[in-house]
C-alpha positions as CSV (number, residue, x, y, z in Angstrom):
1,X,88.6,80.3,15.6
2,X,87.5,81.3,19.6
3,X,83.6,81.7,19.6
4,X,82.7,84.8,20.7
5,X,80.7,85.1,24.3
6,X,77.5,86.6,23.7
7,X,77.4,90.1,25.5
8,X,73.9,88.8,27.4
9,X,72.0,86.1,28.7
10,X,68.1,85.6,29.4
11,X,67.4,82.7,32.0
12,X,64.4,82.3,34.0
13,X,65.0,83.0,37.6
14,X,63.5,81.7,41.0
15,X,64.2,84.2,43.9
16,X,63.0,85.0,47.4
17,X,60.3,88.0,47.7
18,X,58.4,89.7,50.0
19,X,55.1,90.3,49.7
20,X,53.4,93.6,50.8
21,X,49.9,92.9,51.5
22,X,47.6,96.5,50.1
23,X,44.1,95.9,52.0
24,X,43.0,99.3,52.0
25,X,42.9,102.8,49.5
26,X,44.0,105.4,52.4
27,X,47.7,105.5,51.8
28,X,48.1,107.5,54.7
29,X,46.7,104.9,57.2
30,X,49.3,102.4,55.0
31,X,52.3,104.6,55.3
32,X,51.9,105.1,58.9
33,X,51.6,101.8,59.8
34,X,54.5,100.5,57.5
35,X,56.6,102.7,58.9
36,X,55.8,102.0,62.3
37,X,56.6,98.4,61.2
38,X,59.9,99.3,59.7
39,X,61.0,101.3,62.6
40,X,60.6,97.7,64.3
41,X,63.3,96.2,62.1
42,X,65.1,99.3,60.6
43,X,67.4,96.8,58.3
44,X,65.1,94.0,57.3
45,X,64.1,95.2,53.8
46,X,67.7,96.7,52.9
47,X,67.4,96.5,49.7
48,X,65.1,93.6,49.1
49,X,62.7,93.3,46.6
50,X,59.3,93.7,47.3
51,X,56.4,93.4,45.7
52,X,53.1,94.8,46.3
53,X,49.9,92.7,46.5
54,X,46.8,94.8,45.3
55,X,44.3,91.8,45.2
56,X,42.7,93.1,48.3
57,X,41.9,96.9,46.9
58,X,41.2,95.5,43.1
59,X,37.3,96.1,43.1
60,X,37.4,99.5,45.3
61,X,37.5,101.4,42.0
62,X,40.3,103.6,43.5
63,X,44.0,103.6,42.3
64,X,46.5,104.7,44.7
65,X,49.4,106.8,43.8
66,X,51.4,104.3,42.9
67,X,54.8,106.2,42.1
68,X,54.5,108.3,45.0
69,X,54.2,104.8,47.3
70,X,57.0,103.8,45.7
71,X,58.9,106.8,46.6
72,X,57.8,106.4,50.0
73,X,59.5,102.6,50.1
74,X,62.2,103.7,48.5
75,X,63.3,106.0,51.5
76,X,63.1,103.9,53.8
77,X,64.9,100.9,52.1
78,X,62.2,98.6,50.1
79,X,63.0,98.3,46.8
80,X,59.2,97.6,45.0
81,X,59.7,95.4,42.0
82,X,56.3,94.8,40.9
83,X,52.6,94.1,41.8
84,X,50.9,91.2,42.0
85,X,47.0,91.3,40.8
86,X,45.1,94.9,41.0
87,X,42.9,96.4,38.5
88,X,43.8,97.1,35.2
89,X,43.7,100.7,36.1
90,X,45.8,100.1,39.0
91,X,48.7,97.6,37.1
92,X,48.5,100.5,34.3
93,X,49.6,103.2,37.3
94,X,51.9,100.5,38.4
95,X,53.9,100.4,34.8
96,X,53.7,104.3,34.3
97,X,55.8,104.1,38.0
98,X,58.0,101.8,36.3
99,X,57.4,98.6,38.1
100,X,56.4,94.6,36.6
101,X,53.8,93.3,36.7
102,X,53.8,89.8,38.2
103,X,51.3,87.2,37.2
104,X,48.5,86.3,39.9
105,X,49.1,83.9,41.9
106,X,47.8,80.3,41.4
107,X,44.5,79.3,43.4
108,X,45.1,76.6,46.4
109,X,44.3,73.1,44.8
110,X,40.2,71.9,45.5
111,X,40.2,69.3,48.1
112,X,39.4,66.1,46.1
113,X,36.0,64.6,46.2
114,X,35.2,62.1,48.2
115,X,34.8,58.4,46.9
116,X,31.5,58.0,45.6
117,X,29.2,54.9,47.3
118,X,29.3,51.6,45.1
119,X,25.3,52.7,44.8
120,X,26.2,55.8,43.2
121,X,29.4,53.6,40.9
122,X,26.3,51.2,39.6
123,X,24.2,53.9,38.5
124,X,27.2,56.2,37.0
125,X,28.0,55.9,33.1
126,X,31.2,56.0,34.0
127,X,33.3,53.6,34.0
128,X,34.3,51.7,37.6
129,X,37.7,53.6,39.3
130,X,40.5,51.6,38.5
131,X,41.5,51.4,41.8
132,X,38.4,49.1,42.1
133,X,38.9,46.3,40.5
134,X,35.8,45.0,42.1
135,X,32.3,46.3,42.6
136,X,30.0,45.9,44.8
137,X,26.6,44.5,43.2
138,X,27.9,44.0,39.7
139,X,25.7,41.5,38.0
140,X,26.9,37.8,39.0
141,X,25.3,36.4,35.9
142,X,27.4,38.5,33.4
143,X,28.9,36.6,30.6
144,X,32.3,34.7,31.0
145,X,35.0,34.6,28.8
146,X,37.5,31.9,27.9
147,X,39.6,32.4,31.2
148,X,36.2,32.4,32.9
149,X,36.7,35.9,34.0
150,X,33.2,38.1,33.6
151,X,33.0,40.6,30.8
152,X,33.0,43.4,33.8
153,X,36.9,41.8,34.8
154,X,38.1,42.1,31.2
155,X,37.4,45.7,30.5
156,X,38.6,46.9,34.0
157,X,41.8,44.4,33.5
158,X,44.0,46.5,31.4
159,X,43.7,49.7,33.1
160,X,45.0,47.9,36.4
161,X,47.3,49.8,38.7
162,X,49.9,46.6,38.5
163,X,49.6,47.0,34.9
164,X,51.4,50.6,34.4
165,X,54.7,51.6,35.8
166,X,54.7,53.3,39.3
167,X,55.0,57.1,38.8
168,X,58.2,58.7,40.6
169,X,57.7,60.0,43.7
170,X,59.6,63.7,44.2
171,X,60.8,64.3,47.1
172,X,61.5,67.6,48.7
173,X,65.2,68.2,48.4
174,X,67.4,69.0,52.3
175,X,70.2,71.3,52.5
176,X,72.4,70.6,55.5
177,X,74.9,72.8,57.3
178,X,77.2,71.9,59.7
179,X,79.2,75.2,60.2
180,X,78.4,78.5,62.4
181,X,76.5,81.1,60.0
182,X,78.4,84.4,60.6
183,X,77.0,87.7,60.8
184,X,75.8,88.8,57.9
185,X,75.9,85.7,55.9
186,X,72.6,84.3,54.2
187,X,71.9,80.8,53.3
188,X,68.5,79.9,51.0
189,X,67.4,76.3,50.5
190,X,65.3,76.3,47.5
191,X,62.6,74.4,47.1
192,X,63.2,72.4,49.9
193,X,63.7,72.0,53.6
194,X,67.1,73.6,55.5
195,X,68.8,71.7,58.5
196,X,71.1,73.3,60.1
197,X,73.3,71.4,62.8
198,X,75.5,74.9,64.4
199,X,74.7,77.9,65.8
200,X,73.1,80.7,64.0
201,X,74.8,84.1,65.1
202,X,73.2,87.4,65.3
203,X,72.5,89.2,62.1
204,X,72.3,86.2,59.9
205,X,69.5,84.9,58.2
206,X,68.0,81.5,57.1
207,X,65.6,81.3,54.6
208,X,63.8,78.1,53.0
209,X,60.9,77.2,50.9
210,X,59.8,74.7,53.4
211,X,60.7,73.9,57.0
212,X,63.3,74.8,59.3
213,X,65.7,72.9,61.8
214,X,68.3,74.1,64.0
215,X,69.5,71.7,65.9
216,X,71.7,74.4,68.3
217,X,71.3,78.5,69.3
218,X,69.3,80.4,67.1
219,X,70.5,84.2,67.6
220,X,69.6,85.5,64.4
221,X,66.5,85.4,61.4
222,X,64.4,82.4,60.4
223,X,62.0,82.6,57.3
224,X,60.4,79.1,56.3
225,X,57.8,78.8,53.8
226,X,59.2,81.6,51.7
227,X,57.3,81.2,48.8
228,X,54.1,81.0,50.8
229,X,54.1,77.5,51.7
230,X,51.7,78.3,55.2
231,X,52.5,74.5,56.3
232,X,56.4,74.9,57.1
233,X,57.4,75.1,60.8
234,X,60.5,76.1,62.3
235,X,62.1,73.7,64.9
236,X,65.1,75.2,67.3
237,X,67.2,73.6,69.9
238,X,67.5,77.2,71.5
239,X,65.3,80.0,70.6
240,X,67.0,83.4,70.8
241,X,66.0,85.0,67.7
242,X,65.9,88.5,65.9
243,X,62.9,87.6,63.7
244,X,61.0,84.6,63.0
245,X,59.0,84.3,59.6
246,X,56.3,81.9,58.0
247,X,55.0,82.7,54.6
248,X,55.3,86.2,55.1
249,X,53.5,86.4,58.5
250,X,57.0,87.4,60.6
251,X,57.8,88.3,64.2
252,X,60.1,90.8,65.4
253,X,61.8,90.3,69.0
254,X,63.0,93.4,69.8
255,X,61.7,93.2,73.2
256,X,63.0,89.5,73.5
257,X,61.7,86.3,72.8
258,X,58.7,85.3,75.0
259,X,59.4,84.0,78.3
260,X,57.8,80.4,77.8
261,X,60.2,79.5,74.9
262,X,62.8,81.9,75.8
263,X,66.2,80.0,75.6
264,X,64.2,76.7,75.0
265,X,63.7,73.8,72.2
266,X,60.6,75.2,70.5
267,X,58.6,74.9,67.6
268,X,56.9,77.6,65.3
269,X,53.9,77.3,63.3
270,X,51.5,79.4,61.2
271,X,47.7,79.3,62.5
272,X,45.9,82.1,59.7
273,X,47.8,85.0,60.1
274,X,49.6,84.2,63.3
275,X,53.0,83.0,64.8
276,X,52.2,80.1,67.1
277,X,55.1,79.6,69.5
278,X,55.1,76.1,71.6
279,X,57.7,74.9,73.4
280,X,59.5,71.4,73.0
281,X,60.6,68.6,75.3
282,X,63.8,69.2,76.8
């Protein structure tokens, strides 16, 4: 007996978005200036999802129009998929527009604290780090055991590093290409860094969730760090690009590229909000 296909499927899915920053209530000061932008790079959002970021406007107490904003995108060629954070009031508009809602986004990892003092380990409850075997100031007439190791060495003992199996290191996976990207053609390396080792025509786009490399002409987009990743850099042999693009902070050459890296092996970088271009030994 053949099994019948189901008619559907539900998997969890990982794709590029844009994110549309909303930092203020006066839509008409917003739709201005967005479609000054978009006049900049008429095709850019063709039909790409975006989704709009209200974190910025959620305590205002105003919510937007949303369904009228989303006309407004509409026309000129952003599809709005969601909204990421907002107030309730403004996530409720948001559904009534028919749009998702999108979970908020999860808060940058504390730096770690600093490694406290061996004073501060001797008057702690806690027990000693285990990446310490040995303190500082622990009391040399503790008793010995058998093996003549203090009391202190045979409770850190079995919690030794060397003790427990190293933990697996993941690395960040590469995709390499070694053929011209066409016009029109886009290439995504999830999760991962993209190297690409031929030219990069006009009109065709790179995209990666980490860094960058182009080891020849770059004539068309670049977009590292496309899940917000603000460390990724690009690297090019020649910089001659359409758009360049760091966790959403992009750059549009319509003008050209600027003269100092024009042509040249360069490097691009995120510093806050801004595109830093710097130019590479030849």
């Amino acid at each position: 007996m053949i099994r019948e296909e189901p008619a559907f499927k539900i998997k969890n899915g990982n794709f590029p978005l844009f994110v549309l920053h909303v930092n203020t209530t006066d839509m008409g000061k917003f739709k201005s200036e967005l479609e000054t932008r978009l006049t900049q790079t008429p095709d850019f959002f063709t039909n790409t999802p975006v989704v709009l970021a209200l974190a910025a406007i959620a305590d205002s107490g105003i919510t937007p129009d949303i369904a009228e904003l989303v006309s407004f995108m509409r026309v000129h060629g952003m599809q709005t998929a969601g909204v990421l954070g907002g107030s309730a009031e403004q996530r409720e508009a948001a559904v009534q527009a028919g749009l998702g809602l999108f979970p908020d986004a999860p808060s940058r990892r504390a730096p770690q604290p600093e490694t406290p003092q061996p004073e501060t380990m001797q008057e702690s409850p806690l027990p000693p780090p285990t990446k310490q075997p040995e303190l500082p100031g622990l009391d040399a007439s503790a008793d010995k055991d058998e093996s003549g190791k203090s009391s202190a060495d045979s409770e850190i003992a079995p919690s030794q590093p060397d003790n427990l199996p190293a933990a697996p290191v993941l690395q960040p996976t590469t995709m390499i290409i070694d053929k011209p990207v066409r016009t029109g053609q886009r290439i995504y390396a999830k999760g991962g860094n993209l190297v690409v080792l031929a030219i990069v025509n006009a009109g065709a786009e790179l995209i990666a969730d980490g860094d960058i490399h182009i080891y020849a002409p770059l004539r068309g987009r670049a977009i590292a760090g496309a899940h917000g990743n603000e460390n990724a850099r690009i690297f090019v042999h020649r910089l001659e690009a359409e758009l360049i693009s760091i966790a959403g902070c992009f750059q549009v050459f319509e003008n050209g590229v600027p003269e100092n890296v024009r042509g040249k092996p360069a490097q691009i970088r995120l510093d806050g909000t801004r595109l830093i271009f710097e130019p590479l030994p030849e």
